[in-house]
Phi, psi and omega in degrees: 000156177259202216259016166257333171294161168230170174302094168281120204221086188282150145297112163320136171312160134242153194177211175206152187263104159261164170210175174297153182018042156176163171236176168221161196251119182243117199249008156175153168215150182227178186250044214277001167242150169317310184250355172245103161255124200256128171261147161259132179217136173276132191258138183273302179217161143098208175204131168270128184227174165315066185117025152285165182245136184207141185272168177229159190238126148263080188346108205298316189279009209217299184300325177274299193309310173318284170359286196326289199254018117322329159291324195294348205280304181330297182285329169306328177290321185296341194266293172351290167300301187323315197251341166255359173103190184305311189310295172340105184218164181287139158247350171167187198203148140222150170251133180200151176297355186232349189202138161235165155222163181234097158230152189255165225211127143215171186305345231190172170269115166313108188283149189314308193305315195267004176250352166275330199274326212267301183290336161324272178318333144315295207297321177273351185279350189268327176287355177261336129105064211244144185308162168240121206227122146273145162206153173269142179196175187274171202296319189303317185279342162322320212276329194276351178253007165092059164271135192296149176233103183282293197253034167359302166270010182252062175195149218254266198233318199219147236195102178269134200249142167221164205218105147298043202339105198104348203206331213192130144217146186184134146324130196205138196269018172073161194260000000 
């Protein structure tokens, strides 16, 4: 990446493949294309093949707390900016079901006092429980609802916007 993108880094899903007569282990997933996610899979039984129809399972609680703190990522950048201001941009993250970090760029070094102020506002926003809303739509109309735009090239013609209602719109390539 150069030195304006940042290092995006999610915890892989984890879960399982059933089919009619076998599961798999699903042990890592990646993004190696834009619009293509690829599973990697341990086949437990049975056999995987080409054109099977197969359900896939994530454990709901390992997938929601993961959910959880990708909003935290959302409200923490927003809260960034509100208090060091525009400069203040993401370089990179990790998402995980037990944790996330964030990390940022700003003009200046960050004071105990503006790291009291950041997390305040992280704090009311998660007490305040405000629905959270995705949609895919196109870059023009992203541009035309104010959505913060970071990574500008790495997203193409039609554009997932996510919304803190009230607090936070901004493109986001999902969690």
């Amino acid at each position: 990446a150069d030195a304006g993108s940042p290092i995006l880094l999610d915890a892989a899903d984890r879960g399982a493949l059933r089919w009619e007569g076998g599961t798999a282990e699903v042990v890592d997933v990646q993004k190696p294309l834009p619009n293509l996610i690829a599973h990697r899979v341990e086949v437990r039984s049975g056999r995987l093949e080409l054109g099977l129809s197969v359900d896939m399972d994530v454990p709901e609680w390992t997938r929601r707390r993961t959910q959880a703190n990708h909003t935290g990522t959302h409200l923490l950048h927003a809260a960034l900016r509100k208090v060091l201001g525009v400069s203040a941009s993401q370089r990179g993250s990790l998402v995980a079901p037990d944790r996330l970090r964030f990390d940022y760029a700003a003009a200046s070094p960050t004071t105990p006092e503006q790291l009291s102020e950041i997390e305040r506002l992280v704090n009311e926003e998660i007490l305040r429980d405000q629905p959270v809303s995705k949609e895919v739509m196109p870059m023009e109309e992203a541009r035309k609802r104010g959505a913060d735009m970071f990574f500008g090239e790495k997203y193409g013609e039609r554009v997932r916007v996510v919304e803190v209602a009230g607090f936070s719109t901004e493109l986001c390539g999902g969690c």
